[in-house]
LOBA-834815 format. One record per residue (C-alpha): residue number from 1; x negated, y, z negated. Coordinates in nm, 4 decimals, decimal comma, padded with zeros to 6 digits. Layout:
N
NODE  fise         X         Y         Z
NODE   NUM         X         Y         Z
...
***
This chain:
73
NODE  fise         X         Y         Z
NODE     1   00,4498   00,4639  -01,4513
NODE     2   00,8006   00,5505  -01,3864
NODE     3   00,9420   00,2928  -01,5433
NODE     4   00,7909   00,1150  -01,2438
NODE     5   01,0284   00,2565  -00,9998
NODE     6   00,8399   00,2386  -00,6807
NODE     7   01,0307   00,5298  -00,4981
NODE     8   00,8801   00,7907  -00,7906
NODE     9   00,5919   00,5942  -00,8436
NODE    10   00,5520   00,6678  -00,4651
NODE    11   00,6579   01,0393  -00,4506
NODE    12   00,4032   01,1234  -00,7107
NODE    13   00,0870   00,9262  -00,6140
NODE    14  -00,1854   01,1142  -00,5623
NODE    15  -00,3508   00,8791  -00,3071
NODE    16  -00,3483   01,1169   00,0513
NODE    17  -00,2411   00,8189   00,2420
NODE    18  -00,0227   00,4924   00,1342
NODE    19  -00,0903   00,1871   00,2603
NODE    20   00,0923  -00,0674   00,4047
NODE    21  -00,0401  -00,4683   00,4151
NODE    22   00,1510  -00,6776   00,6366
NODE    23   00,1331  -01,0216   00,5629
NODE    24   00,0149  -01,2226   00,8855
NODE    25   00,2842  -01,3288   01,1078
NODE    26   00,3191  -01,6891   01,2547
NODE    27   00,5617  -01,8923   01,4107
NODE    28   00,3671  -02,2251   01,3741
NODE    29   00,3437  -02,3596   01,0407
NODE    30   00,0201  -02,5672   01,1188
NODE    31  -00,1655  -02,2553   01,2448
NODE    32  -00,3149  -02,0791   00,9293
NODE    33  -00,4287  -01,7424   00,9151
NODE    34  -00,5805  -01,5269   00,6929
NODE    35  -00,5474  -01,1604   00,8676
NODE    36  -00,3014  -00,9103   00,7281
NODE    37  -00,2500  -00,5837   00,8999
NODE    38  -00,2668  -00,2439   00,7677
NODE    39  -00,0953   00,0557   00,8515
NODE    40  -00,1571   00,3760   00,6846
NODE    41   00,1541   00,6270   00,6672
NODE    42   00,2398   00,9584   00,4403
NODE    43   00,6310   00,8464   00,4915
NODE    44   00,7647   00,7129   00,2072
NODE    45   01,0429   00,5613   00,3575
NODE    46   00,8453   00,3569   00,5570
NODE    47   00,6885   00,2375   00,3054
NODE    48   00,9713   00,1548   00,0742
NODE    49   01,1066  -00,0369   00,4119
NODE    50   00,8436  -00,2154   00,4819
NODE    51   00,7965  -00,3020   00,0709
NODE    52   01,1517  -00,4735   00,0873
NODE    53   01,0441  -00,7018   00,3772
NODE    54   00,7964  -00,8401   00,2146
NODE    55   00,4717  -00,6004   00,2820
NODE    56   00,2481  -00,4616  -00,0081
NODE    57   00,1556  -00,1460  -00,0481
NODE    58  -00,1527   00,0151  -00,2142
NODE    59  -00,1570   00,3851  -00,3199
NODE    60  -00,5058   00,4501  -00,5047
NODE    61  -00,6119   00,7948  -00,6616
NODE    62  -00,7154   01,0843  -00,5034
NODE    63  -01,0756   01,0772  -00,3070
NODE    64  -01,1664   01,3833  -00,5570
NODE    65  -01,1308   01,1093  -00,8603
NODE    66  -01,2796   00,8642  -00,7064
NODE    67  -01,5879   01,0118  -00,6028
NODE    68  -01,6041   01,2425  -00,9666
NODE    69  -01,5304   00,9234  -01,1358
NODE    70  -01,6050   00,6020  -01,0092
NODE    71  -01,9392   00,6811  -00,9168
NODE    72  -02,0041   00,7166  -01,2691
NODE    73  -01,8411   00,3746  -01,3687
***
């Protein structure tokens, strides 16, 4: 795991895309929502910016080890 530095942890994922989960944005604190949006990127920077303002990021395995795999789970 790195030593769960995210830049390495990134640079050696074997997911094809990462992805990036914005929290949803408001300006009213009444109004509640419950959409996020996603952005898929292959730039880690982007990612690592986006990380440090507050987004989450997913970076799964491979499709090749999920479909050999999971299927079998």
């Amino acid at each position: 795991m790195f030593k769960l530095n995210l830049e390495k942890m990134l640079k050696h994922s074997a997911s094809d895309l990462l992805h990036i989960w914005h929290p949803p944005k408001t300006t009213d604190a009444k109004a509640r929502t419950t959409t996020i949006s996603n952005v898929d990127t292959d730039d880690i920077a982007e990612a690592l910016e986006a990380y440090k303002k507050g987004a989450s990021l997913y970076f799964g395995s491979s499709q090749e080890f999920r479909s050999l795999y999971c299927k079998q789970l």
